[in-house]
C-alpha positions as a printed Julia matrix, in Angstrom:
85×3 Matrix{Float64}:
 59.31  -115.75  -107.79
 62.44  -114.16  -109.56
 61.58  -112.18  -112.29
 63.44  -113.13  -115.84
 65.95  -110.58  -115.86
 69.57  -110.37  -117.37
 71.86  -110.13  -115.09
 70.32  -111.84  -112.33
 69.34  -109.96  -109.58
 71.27  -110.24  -106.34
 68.44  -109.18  -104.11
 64.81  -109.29  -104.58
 62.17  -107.22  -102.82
 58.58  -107.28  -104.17
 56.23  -104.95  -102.72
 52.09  -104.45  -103.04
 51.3   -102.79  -106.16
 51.7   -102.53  -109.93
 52.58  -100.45  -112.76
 50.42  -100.05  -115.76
 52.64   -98.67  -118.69
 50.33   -96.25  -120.66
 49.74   -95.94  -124.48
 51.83   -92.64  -124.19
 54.67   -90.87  -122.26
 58.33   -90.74  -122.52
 61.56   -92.27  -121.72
 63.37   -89.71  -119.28
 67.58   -89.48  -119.3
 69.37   -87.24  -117.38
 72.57   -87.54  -119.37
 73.5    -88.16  -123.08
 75.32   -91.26  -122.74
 72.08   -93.01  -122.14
 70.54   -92.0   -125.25
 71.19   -95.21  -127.29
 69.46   -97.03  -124.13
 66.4    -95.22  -124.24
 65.91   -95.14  -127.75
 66.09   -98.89  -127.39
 63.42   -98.37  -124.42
 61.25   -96.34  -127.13
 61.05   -99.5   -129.75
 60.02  -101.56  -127.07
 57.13   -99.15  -125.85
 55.35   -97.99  -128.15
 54.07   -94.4   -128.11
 57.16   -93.23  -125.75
 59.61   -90.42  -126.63
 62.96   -89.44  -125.21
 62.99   -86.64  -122.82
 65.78   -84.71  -120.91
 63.62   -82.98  -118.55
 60.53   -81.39  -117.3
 58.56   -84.51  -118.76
 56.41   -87.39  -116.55
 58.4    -90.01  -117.7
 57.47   -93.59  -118.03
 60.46   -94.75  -117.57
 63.55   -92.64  -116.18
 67.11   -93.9   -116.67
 69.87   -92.36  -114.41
 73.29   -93.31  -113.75
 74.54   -93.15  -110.54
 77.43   -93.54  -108.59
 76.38   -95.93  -105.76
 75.71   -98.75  -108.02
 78.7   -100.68  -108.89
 80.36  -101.14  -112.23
 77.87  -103.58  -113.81
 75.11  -102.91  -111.62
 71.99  -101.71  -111.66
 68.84  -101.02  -109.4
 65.48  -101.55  -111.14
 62.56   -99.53  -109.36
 58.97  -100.51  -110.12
 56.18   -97.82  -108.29
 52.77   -97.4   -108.99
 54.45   -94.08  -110.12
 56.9    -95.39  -112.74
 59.95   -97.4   -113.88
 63.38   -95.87  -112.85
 66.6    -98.18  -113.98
 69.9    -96.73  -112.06
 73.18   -97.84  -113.5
């Protein structure tokens, strides 16, 4: 099964495991241009904060330069949630 996701994803790869997303923790960015995003992240998870660094973040949102204009790669570890755009 596909998750519900907007855009579609072009490949799908589940793998054993799961993520519980805890009452509290933060929303880590590694540059300032995501900080609309994450405060967007924050409303949606309650009990998060933005962080720049040194944090355990929840959820970390990076850009990078091997995903494609439009892209993005959506990790889900027992670890965390890191979005790459």
């Amino acid at each position: 099964m596909i998750p519900a996701l907007i855009p579609q994803p072009q490949h799908h790869q589940p793998r054993p495991g799961h993520f519980h997303i805890p009452p509290r923790g933060f929303v880590g960015i590694a540059d300032g241009r995501l900080h609309a995003l994450a405060l967007a992240a924050c409303r949606l998870i309650p009990g998060h904060r933005i962080a720049t660094s040194g944090k355990t973040d929840t959820l970390s949102m990076r850009f990078s330069n091997a995903i494609p204009a439009e892209g993005y790669r959506l990790m889900i570890t027992p670890k965390g949630i890191t979005i790459l755009a």
